[in-house]
N, C-alpha and C positions, 0 to 999 in steps of 0.2 A: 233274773236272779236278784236275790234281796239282797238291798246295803248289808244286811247283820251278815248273810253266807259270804260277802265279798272281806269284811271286815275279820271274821274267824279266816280266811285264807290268807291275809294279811298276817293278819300274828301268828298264825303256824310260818311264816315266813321268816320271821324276825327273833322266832323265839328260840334261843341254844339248843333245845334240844332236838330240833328238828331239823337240824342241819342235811342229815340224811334225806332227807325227805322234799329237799326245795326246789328242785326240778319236777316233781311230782306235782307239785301245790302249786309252781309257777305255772305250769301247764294246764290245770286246771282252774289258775285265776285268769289266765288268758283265756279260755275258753268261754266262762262265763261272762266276764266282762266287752267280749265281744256281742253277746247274747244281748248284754245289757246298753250298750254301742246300741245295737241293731232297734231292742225298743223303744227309745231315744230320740231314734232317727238321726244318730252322729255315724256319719261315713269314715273321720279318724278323731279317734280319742286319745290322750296320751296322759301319765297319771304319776307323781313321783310323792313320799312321804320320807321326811325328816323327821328322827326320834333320836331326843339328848343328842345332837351337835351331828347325827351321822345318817349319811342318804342309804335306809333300807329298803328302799322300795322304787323304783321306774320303770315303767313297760309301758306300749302302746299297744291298741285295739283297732280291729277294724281294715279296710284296706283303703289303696290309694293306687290311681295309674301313673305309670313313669313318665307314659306321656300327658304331661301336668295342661288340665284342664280338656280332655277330652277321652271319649269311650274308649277305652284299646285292653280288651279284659282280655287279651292273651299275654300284657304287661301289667296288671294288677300285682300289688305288692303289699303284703302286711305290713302295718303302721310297727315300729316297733319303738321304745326308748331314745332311738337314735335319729327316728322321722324329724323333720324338721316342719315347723307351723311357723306365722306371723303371729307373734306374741302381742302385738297391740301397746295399747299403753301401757304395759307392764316396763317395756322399754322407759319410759321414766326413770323408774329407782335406779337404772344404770348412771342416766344420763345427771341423776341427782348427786349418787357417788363421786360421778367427774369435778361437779364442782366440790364438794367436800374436799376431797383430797388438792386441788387448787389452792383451796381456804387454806388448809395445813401446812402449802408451801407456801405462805403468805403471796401467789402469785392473784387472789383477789381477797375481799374481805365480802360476807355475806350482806352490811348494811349497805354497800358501797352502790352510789345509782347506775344503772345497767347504761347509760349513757358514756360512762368513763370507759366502756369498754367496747362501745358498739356507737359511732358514729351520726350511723340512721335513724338515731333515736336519741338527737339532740334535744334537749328542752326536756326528755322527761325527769322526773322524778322517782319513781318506778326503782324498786331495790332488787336487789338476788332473791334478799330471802323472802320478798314479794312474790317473786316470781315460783320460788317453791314451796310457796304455802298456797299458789293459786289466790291469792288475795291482791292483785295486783289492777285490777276492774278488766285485767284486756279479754275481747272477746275474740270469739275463732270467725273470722269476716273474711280470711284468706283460705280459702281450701289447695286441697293438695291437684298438682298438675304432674302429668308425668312428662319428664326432660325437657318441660319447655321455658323453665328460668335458672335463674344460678342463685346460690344463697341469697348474693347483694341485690338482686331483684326483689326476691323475696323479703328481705329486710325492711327496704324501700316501701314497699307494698302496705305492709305491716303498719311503717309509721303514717304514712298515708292516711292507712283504714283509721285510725286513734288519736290523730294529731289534735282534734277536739276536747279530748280527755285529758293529755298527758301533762301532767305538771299539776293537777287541780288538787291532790292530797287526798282526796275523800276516798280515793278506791283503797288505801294502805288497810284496811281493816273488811272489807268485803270477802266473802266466798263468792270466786267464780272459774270455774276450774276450765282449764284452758290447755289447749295442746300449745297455742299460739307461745304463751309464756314458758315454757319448753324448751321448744324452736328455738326462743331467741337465747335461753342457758346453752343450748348447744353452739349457738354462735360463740359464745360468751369463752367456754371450752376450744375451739378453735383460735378466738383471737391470744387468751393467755399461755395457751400452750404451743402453739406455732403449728399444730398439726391439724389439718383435717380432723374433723369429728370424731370420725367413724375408725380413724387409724390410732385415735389420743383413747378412744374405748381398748380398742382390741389389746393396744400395748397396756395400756394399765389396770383393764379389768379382765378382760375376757382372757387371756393368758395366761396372768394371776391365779385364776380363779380356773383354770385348766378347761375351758368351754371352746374346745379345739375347734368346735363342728358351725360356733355361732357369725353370725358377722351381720350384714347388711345386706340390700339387693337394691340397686336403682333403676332395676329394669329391666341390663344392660351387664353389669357386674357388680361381683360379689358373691356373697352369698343365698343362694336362689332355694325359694321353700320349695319344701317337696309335697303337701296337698295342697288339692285344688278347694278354694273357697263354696260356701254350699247353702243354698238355700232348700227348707224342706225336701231337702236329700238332691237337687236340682246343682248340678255346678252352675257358679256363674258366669257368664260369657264375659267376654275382656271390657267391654264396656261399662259392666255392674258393676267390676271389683275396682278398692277404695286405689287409686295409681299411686305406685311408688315415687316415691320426691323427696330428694336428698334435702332440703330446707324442713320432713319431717324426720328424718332418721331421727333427734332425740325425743319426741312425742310418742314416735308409734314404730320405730324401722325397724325391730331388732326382729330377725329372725334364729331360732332356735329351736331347740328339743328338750323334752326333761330330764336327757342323762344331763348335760350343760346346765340346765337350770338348776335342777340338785346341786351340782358341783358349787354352784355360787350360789345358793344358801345358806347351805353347811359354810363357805368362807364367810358368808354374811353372817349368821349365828354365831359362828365361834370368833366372830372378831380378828377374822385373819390379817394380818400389821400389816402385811407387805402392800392392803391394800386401801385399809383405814387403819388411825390407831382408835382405841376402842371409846372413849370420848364419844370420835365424829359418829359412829354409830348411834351412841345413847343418844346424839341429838337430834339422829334423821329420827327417831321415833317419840319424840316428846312431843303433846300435844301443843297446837301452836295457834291457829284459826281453827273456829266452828265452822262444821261442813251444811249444808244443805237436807243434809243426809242420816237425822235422829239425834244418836249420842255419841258419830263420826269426827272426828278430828283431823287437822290436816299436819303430818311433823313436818320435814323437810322430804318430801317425793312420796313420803309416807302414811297412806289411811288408817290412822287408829283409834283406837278405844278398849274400853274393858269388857270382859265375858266372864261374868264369874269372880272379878277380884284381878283375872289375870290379862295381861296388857297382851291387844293386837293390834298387828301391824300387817295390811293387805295392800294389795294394790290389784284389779281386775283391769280386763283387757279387750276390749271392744272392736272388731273393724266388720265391714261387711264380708260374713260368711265366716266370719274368724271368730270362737268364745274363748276368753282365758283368763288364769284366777293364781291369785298366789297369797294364801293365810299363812302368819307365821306366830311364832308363839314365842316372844325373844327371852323371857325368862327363864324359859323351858330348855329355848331351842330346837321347838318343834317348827313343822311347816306341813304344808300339802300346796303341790302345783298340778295342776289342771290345766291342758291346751286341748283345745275343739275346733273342725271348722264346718263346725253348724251355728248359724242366725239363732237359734231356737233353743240353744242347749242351755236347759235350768242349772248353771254351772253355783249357784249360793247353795244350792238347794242341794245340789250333789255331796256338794264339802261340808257343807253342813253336816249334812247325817255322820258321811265317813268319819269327821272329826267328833261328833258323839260318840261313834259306836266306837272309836281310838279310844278315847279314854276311859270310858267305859270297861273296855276289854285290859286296860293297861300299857298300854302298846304307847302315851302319852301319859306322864302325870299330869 
């Protein structure tokens, strides 16, 4: 099926007068869009749009086995809204929210050296808001290990891998984007809040933000995805897939779905208080460092730049076997989120169109 047939099913969805009719055209967009899954070669696709502050659109394509990561097609189950995928680095913008609201309780300050609040990283220099503009020089020289260290190993590790760098002042103005600097704002979130990482999210965002469904997984417990990772339609056996590691939960942990991820759009567009006040917003989205990346910009956890006059703000999502995408349109308050777990999935190029053929059609000013 073509972007334009998917994009008319879309606004007969959204549009008043078809209210009668939405079961009919949801049915029919899920059909297609399965179709479109299938040419793809995405085994689960999952798809959600914001338009003016409110989530009209979330469904997922495609199927998934229950028994996760292996053949069992008498438990094959359609991907729907509610499926849960590894969101990848999208998990950032949460883990950036954390500290924003921190900042607010004046419980740290964004200039403040990440040393004041993290030990293992005596001597450096190295700021917060270094750290969330990725302009901090640190490199990812630590990869992820599944269960077999603890943050403060990890920490250690860290300062280890950089202790040659740290303090030299030069990296303060560099692009180089980093899960590592992440990592350590989630330490950062733990030490000022008192809480575990992953408990200081769920209590101040994800609850907030009503994403009942989302949480974390270290392996072990939590919140556990429900597809399997996929290369050229191949799952990956347990050895390929990227290990879960609680030292990543603020880089890459968050598992979710697009009903969840709509929910906390639409609070992220509309400037919902209880969970920033609208300030901390405008700031995660102000350009701050030049990215790598054309006429990209880095605000705080946030990828932006201008289309047209009009200011974006993205953040995409990478891991093995996992694609994920999330444009937003904060003027507007529009958005489109995309979760995949196919390697392969031309996930710019998909939102692309749909978000031409949105406004185009009106469905987006």
């Amino acid at each position: 099926m073509s972007i334009k047939n998917i994009v008319i099913l879309l606004v007969l969805i959204v549009s008043p007068s078809s209210f009668a009719l939405e079961a009919v055209v949801e049915k029919e967009l899920n059909n297609e869009l399965t179709s479109l899954a299938t040419e793809l070669a995405i085994p689960a696709l999952a798809l959600a749009v914001i338009a003016s502050g409110k989530l009209v659109y979330a469904e997922g394509f495609g199927f998934y086995t229950q028994r996760f990561g292996f053949k069992d097609e008498e438990n094959t189950l359609p991907v729907t809204n509610k499926t849960l995928f590894r969101i990848a680095s999208i998990s950032k913008l949460f883990t950036a929210q954390a500290i924003m609201q921190l900042a607010q309780k004046n419980k740290l300050g964004l200039d403040d050296n990440i040393s004041k609040y993290l030990p293992q990283m005596k001597g450096s220099e190295i700021t917060i808001r270094q750290l969330l503009t990725h302009s901090s020089g640190l490199q990812d020289k630590i990869k992820p290990l599944a269960n077999e260290r603890s943050i403060e190993e990890y920490l250690i590790l860290v300062n280890t891998s950089v202790s040659a760098s740290l303090g030299d002042g030069e990296q303060a103005s560099q692009f180089n984007y980093s899960d590592t600097g992440f990592n350590l704002l989630g330490a950062i979130v733990s030490v000022t809040s008192g809480l575990p990482f992953e408990d200081y999210i769920k209590l101040n965002i994800f609850d907030l933000a009503g994403m009942s469904d989302s949480g974390y997984w270290d392996g072990k417990r939590g919140v556990a995805v429900d597809v399997a990772p996929t290369y050229k339609g191949s799952t990956l056996v347990y050895d390929q897939q990227r290990p879960y590691d609680v030292a990543f939960f603020p880089s890459e942990g968050v598992v979710s779905n697009v009903a969840d991820l709509g929910k906390w759009a639409v609070s992220t567009l509309t400037y919902q208080q209880d969970i920033l006040n609208k300030l901390s917003y405008q700031q995660m989205v102000q350009p701050s460092i030049k990215t790598d990346w054309g006429d990209i910009y880095m605000g705080l956890g946030w990828q932006v730049y201008r289309d047209n006059e009009k200011l974006v703000a993205r953040h995409p999502g990478s891991i093995r076997g996992y694609k994920s995408l999330i444009v937003t349109y904060p003027d507007n308050m529009d958005a489109i989120i995309l979760l995949t777990n196919a390697s392969e999935t031309p996930r710019f190029k998909i939102v692309n169109e749909i978000t031409s053929k949105l406004r185009q059609a009106g469905v987006w000013r």
